[in-house]
C-alpha positions in Angstrom: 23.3 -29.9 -128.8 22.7 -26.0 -128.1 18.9 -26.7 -127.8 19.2 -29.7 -125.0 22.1 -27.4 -123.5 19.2 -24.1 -123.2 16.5 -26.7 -122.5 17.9 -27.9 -119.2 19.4 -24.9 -118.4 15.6 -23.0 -118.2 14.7 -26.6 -116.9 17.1 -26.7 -113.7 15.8 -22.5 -113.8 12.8 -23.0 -113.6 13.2 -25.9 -110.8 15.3 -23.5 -109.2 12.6 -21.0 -108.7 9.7 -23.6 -107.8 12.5 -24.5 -104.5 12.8 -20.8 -103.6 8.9 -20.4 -103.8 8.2 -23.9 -101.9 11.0 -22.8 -99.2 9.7 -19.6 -98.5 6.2 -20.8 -98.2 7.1 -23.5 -95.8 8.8 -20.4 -93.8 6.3 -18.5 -93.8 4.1 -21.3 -91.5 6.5 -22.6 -89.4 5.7 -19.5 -87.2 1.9 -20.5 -87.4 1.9 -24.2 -86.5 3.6 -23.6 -83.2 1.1 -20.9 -82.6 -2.0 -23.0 -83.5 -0.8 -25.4 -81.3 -1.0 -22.8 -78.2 -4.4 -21.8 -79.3 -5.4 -25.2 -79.1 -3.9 -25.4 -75.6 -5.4 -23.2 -74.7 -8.9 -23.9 -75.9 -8.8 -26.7 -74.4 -7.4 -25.5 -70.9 -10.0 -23.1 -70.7 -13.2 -25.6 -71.6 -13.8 -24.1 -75.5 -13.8 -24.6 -79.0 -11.7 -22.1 -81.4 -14.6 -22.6 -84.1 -17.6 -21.9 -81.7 -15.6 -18.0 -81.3 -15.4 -15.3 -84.2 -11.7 -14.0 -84.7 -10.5 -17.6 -84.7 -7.1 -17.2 -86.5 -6.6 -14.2 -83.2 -7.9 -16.8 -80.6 -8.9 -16.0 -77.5 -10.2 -12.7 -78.5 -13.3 -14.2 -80.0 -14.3 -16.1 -77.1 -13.3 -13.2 -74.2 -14.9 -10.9 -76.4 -18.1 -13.1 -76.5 -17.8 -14.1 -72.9 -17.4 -10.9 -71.1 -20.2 -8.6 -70.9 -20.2 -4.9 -70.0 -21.3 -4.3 -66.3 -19.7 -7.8 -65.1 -17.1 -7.3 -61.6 -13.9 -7.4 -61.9 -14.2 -10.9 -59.7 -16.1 -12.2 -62.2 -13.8 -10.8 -65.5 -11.0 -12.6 -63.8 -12.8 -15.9 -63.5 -13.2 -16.1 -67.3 -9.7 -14.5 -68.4 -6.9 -17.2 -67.6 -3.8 -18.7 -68.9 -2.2 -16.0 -70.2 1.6 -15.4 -69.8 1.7 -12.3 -68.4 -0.6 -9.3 -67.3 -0.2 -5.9 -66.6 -2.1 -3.4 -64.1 -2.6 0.3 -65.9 -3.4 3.1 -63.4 -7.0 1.8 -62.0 -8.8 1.4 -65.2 -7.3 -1.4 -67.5 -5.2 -4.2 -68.0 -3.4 -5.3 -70.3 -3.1 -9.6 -71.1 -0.5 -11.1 -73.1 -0.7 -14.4 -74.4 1.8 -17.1 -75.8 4.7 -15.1 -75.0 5.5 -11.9 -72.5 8.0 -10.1 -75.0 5.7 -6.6 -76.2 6.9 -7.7 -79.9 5.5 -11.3 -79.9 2.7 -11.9 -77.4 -0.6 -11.9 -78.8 -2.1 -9.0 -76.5 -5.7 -7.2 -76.1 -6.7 -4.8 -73.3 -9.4 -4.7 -70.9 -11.3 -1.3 -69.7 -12.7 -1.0 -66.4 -15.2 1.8 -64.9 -14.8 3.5 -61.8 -16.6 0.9 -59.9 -14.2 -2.3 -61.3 -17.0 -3.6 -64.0 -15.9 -4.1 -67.6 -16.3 -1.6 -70.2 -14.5 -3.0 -72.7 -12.3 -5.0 -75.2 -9.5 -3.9 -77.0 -7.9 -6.3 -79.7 -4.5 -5.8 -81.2 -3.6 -6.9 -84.5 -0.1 -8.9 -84.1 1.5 -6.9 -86.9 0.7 -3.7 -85.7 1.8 -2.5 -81.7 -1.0 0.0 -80.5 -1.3 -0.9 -77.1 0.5 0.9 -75.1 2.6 -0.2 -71.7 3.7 2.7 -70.8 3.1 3.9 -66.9 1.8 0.0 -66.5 2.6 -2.7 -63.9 2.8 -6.4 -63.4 -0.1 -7.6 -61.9 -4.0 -7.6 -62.0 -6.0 -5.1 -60.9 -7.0 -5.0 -57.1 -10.4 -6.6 -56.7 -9.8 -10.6 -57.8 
């Protein structure tokens, strides 16, 4: 009687600990399926595919970083960058876009450079665990020149 007692004791254990592994999985994606959801959104709002870009779990880095090119106006940079949440104007050089959300802590945000003339320079990603961009001394807005 001992034995079937310790038997379904490490039994309902041992079913105990699959449900807290299972449960913490499943709460670790719920945060994802929403997000994938915006990607695709957005993908589709602005004429792509996610798997045609590199970075694909960061979309739209991949495809802004593929689509703009160094030298390109200012006009032209804002033509291909759309439907994002927010954007913000830093001194007359950069700007910084957020995507799925406007709160610094959860948007998904990258930065773009601009020279002296308005043409792009560059791209600057931001990993979503890690806050290195920045917003201080920034406005709302684009940069003059769209």
């Amino acid at each position: 009687m001992k034995r079937k007692l310790a038997a379904w004791t490490a039994v309902g254990f041992a079913a105990v600990i699959l449900v807290v592994v299972v449960a913490a999985v499943l709460s670790s994606q719920v945060g994802a399926l929403p997000r994938r959801r915006m990607q695709q959104q957005l993908a589709a709002q602005l004429g792509v595919e996610i798997e045609d870009y590199p970075y694909q779990s960061a979309f739209p880095d991949g495809y802004f970083y593929s689509a703009l090119k160094p030298g390109m106006s200012i006009q032209e940079v804002h033509a291909i960058v759309r439907g994002y949440a927010k954007v913000l104007q830093c001194g007359d050089y950069a700007e910084i876009y957020y995507y799925y959300d406007t709160a610094d802590t959860s948007a998904h945000r990258f930065r773009l450079f601009f020279d002296d003339d308005g043409n792009f320079e560059a791209f600057q990603g931001e990993d979503d665990d890690s806050r290195t961009i920045r917003t201080d001394g920034c406005a709302a807005g684009l940069l003059p020149g769209s």
